[in-house]
C-alpha positions, 0 to 999 in steps of 0.5 A, spaced: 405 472 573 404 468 566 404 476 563 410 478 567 414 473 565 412 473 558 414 480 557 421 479 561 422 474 556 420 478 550 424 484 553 431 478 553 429 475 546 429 483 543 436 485 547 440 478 545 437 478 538 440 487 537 447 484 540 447 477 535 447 483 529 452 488 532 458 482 532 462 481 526 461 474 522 468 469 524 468 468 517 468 473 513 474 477 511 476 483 516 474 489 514 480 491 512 481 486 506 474 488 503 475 496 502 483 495 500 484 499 494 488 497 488 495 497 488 498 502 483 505 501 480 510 505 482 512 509 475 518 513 473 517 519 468 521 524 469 528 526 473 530 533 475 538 535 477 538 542 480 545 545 483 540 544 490 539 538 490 535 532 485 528 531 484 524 526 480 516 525 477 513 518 480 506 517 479 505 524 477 507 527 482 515 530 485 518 526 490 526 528 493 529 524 498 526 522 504 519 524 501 514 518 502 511 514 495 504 511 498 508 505 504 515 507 501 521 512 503 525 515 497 532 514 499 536 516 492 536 519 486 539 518 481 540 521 473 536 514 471 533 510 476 530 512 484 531 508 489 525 505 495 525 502 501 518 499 503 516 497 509 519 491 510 525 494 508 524 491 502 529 495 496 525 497 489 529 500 484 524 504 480 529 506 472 527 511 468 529 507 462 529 500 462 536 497 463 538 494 456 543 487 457 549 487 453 550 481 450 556 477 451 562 477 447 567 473 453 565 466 449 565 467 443 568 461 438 
């Protein structure tokens, strides 16, 4: 009987022991967070006007309106900047020259 119960018991230890390795942790991190890539800026290098239609160079590659950039969604295209709306209906505005701020001239003595 001593020797039954002890193999039961055996039997119970090694199944709890493979399940207590199979559950995540309750500390850590989700997966998710510990294989999250890094995020690239978006870059604007280059725009293109056809009689069809325009088209635009970001991060490498050509987008026209409606083409999706990693989480974000091109919705227009102009000759110097693309505009995005992200997920969260957030709005960015990619320029292919950096706008310069004009001084001024209204308060000067």
């Amino acid at each position: 009987m001593k020797k039954i119960s002890n193999i039961v018991f055996f039997f119970l230890l090694t199944f709890f022991s493979s399940i207590s390795v199979a559950m995540d942790d309750p500390t850590r991190p989700p997966f998710s967070i510990l294989t999250s890539r890094e995020v690239q800026p978006l870059i604007l290098t280059a725009i293109f006007t056809y009689p069809n239609g325009k088209m635009a160079i970001v991060n490498g590659r050509s987008v026209k309106i409606g083409d999706r950039i990693e989480e974000f969604t091109v919705t227009s295209i102009t000759a110097y900047n693309v505009e995005l709306i992200g997920p969260l209906h957030n709005k960015e505005t990619l320029w292919l020259v950096t706008p310069i701020k004009q001084k001024d001239d209204t308060h000067r003595d």
